[in-house]
N, C-alpha and C positions, 0 to 999 in steps of 0.2 A: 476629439481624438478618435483614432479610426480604433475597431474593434480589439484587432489582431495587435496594438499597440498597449492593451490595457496591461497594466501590472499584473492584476489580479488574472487575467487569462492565458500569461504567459506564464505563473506561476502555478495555476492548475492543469497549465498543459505541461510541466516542467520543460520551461523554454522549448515548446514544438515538439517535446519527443513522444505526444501523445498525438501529435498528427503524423504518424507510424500507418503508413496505408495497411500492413496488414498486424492484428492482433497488436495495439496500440497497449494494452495492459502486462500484455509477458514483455513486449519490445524494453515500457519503462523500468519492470522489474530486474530487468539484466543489466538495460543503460543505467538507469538510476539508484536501483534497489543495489544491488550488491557494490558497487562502488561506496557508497554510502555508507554498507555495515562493511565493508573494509577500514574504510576511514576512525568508526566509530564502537567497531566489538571488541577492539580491546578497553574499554571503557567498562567501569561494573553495570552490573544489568541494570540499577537504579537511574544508572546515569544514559544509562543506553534507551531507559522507560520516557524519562525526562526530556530527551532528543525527540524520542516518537510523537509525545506528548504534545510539543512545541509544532512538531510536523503539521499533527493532529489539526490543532487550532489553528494555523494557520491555513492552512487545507478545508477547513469547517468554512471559514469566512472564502475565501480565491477561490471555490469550487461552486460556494452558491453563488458570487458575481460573476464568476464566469456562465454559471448556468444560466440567467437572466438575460447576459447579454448575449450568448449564442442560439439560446430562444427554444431550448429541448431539456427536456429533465435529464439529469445522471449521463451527458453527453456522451461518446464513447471519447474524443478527445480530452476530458478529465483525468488525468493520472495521477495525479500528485496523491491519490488515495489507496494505490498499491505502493508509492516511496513508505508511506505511512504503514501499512499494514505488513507488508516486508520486514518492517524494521524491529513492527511486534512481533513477525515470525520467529527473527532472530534474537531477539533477544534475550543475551543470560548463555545463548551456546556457541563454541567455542570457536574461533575465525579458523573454521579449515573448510577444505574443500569438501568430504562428507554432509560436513553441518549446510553448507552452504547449497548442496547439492539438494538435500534432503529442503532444506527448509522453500528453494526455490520451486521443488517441485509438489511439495506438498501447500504453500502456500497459493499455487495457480490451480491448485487442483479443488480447494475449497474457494478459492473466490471467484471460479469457474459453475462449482456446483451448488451452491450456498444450500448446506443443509441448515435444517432446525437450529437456533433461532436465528439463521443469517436472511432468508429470503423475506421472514415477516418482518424482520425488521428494514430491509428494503423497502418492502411493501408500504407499512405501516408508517414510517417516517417521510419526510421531505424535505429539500433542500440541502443543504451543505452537507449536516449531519447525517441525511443517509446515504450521502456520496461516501463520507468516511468512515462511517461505525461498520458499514458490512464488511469492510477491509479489513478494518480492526479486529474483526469477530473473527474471522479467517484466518489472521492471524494469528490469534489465540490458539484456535482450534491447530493451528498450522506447529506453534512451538510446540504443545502438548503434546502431538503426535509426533514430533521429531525427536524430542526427549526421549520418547518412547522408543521410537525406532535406533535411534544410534544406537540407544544404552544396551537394545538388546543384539544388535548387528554385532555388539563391540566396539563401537565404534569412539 
């Protein structure tokens, strides 16, 4: 089976949209990320946790066989761990365009800069799992600071 036909690297590239010639992780976050929590924010956050969760894993395993088979660590064609991290951005806040504004920009903004502890744990891990925990982290850091922001904007 030829490479670019694997399951597993078509689902960490989410079917090709992380071969996006430029900035393949904002590109997926807009293709993928926000359709996604369209679909799934009116869900409670548990269940919205439980979605990511599943992303999660499945993105742990499709991201290290893709990385294996494309032959580079943490590929830039790898996305499926900004669907993931997105989804922790948003999660629990509310489907509008504010929240969605705020969380898309605050979520590229930390998985752009990885502060403390996102880059060590980059560093420090390998495979799948550091394909997706840095996303995750950024995510986190991405709702926190969204909560934050809207509730004081007003929003």
């Amino acid at each position: 089976m030829r490479k670019d036909r694997s399951i597993h690297l078509r689902l960490a590239t989410l079917f090709g949209i992380g071969k996006a010639p430029v900035a393949p992780g904002t590109v997926a976050t807009l293709i993928a990320g926000i359709p996604c929590f369209l679909a799934t924010g009116h869900l409670s956050w548990l269940m919205q946790l439980a979605f990511a969760s599943s992303i999660f894993l499945i993105g742990w395993y499709s991201s290290e066989k893709a990385e294996q088979q494309i032959g580079r660590t943490d590929p830039g064609e790898v996305v499926i761990d900004e669907l993931c991290g997105f989804l922790v951005a948003m999660a629990g806040h509310a489907v509008s365009l504010p929240s969605i504004l705020a969380g898309f920009l605050l979520f590229r903004l930390f998985d752009i800069w990885k502060p403390w502890p996102i880059r060590s744990v980059e560093r420090t891990l390998t495979g799948g799992v550091s394909i997706m925990l840095d996303d995750v982290l950024a995510g986190i850091y991405a709702n926190v600071l969204g909560f934050i922001v809207l509730r004081l904007s007003g929003v």
